[in-house]
C-alpha positions, -999 to 999 in steps of 0.1 A, spaced: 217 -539 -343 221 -532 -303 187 -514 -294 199 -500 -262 206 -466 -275 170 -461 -284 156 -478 -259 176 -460 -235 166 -424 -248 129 -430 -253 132 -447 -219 148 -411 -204 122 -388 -220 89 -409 -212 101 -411 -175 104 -368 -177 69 -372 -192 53 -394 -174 67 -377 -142 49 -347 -157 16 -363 -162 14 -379 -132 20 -343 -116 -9 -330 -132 18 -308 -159 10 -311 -198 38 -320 -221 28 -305 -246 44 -273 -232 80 -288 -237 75 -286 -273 78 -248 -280 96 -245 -308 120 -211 -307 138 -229 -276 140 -259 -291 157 -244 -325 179 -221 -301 189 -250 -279 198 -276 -308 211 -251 -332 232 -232 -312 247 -265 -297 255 -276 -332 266 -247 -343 289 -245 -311 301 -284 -316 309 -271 -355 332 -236 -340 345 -264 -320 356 -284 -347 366 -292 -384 344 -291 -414 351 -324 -423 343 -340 -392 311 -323 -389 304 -339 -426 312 -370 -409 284 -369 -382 252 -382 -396 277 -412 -403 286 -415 -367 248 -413 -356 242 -440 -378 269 -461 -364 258 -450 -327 224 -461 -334 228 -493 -355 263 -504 -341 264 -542 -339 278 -556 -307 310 -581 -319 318 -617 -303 354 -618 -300 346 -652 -287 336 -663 -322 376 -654 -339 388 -676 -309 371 -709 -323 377 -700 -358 421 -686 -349 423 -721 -327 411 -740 -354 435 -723 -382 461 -727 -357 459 -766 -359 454 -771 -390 485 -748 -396 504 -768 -371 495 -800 -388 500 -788 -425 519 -760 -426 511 -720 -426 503 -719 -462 480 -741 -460 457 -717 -443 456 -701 -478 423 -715 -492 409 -712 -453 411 -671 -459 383 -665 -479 357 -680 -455 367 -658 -428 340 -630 -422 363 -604 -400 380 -581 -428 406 -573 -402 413 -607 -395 413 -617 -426 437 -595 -437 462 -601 -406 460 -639 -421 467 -631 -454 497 -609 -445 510 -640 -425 505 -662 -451 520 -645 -473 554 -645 -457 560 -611 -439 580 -607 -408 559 -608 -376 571 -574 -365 561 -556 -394 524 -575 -392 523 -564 -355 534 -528 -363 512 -528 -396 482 -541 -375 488 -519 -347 493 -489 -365 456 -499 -378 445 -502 -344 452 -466 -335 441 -451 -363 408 -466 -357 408 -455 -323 418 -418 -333 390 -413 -359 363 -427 -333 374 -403 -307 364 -374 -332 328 -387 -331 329 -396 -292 347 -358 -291 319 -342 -308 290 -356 -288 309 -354 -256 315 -310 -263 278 -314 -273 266 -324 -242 288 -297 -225 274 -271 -248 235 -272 -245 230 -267 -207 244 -235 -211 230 -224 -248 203 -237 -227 207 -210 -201 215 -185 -229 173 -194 -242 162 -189 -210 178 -149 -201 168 -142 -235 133 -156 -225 132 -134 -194 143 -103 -210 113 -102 -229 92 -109 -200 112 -84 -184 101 -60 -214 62 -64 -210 60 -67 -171 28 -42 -178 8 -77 -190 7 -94 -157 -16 -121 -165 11 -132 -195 36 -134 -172 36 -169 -154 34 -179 -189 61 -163 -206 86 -173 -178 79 -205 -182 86 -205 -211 117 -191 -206 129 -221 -190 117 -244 -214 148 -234 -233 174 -247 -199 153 -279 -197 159 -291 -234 199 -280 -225 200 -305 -199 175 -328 -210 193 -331 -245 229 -332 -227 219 -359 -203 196 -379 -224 209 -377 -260 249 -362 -266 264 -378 -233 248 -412 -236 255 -412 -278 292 -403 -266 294 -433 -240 281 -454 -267 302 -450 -295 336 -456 -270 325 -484 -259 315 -494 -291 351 -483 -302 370 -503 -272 351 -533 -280 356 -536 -319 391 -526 -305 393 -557 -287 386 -579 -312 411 -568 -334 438 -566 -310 426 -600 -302 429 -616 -337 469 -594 -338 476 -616 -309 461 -649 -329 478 -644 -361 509 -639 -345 506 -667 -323 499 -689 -357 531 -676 -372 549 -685 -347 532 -719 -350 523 -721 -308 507 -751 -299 469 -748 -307 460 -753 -267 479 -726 -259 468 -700 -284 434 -708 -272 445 -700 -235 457 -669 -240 428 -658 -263 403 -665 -235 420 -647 -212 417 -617 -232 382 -621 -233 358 -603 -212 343 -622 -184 310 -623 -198 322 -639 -230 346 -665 -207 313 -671 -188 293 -680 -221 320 -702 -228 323 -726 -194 278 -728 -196 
């Protein structure tokens, strides 16, 4: 598991409070409960108008796989394609038969079998492909959802906060309750930006780039199997597999 998602958001809100502190403020009097329930229900419930039912079913899934996500070496299917490569070269595509069941990538263990087992190259690409997109269509519903989330609670946010001052505005007789109660009031626009900027952006940001990167492996190990099919010389497959690599994986490889 990649821990910069949570280190990231407990990072954002204990800068806000510690920024507080140091200013002499008590945090304490974030924590009021009405705006918090108006700010984060009315965002979800807004994200949910916004949406199907089925993909809100989906979500505790995605925040799981936000959270827990494990970053993927594509550099690791480069040594193990190369080495199918010359052994297929040497012996023969089916001999990569008994190689298939050691391979821990599901996708490209299935591109190999489909090889292997004799169908055309187009119709593995536009299988594969086809796979591809679909993967990158159902992550966008999750990267969707957070992304209209963010947009959302500033201004349910702002919505807490003139529902805040109407009251005060309904007991301006109390004056001492006053610096309180408006303060109060714009508790409920600080969680709407607070939560936007420090929970439902970043989660969004984090799950596409998870999605581009498990993306890019599997578009990389398409390119592989392919390659083997067409039984390229080992060197070259591994030429044109690094240079789809990102630079910091090309790095790793030339320490």
């Amino acid at each position: 598991m990649d821990p910069a998602a949570i280190i990231g958001i407990v990072l954002g809100f204990g800068a806000i409070i510690g920024s507080m502190i140091m200013e002499g403020g008590e945090p304490a009097s974030l924590f009021l409960i009405p705006p918090m329930i108006l700010v984060f229900g009315g965002t979800f419930g807004a994200a949910m108008g916004g949406s199907l039912m089925r993909d809100m079913k989906s979500l505790p899934k995605v925040i799981q796989r936000a959270f827990q996500a494990k970053p993927l070496s594509a550099r690791d299917n480069v040594q193990v394609i190369v080495g199918l490569a010359d052994r297929a070269r040497r012996e023969g595509l089916l001999a990569l038969e008994g190689e298939i069941g050691a391979i821990e990538d599901p996708f490209l263990r299935r591109a190999l079998e489909m090889a292997v087992d004799g169908t055309d190259a187009d119709e593995v690409a536009e299988i594969l492909g086809a796979e591809v997109d679909a993967k990158r269509a159902a992550d966008g519903l999750g990267i969707k959802i957070f992304h209209d989330m963010g947009g959302y609670a500033p201004t349910i946010g702002i919505i807490g906060t003139v529902i805040g001052l109407v009251h005060v505005l309904g007991s301006l007789s109390d004056a001492a309750a006053l610096g309180p109660k408006i303060a109060s009031a714009f508790v409920a626009t600080l969680w709407g930006v607070m939560s936007a900027n420090l929970i439902w952006f970043p989660l969004s940001n984090r799950l596409k780039r998870v999605s581009e990167q498990e993306c890019e492996v599997m578009d990389l190990a398409i390119e592989g199997v392919l390659a083997i099919q067409a039984g390229s010389n080992p060197r070259l497959i591994a030429q044109k597999l690094q240079s789809m690599l990102p630079q910091d994986e090309v790095e790793k490889d030339v320490a």
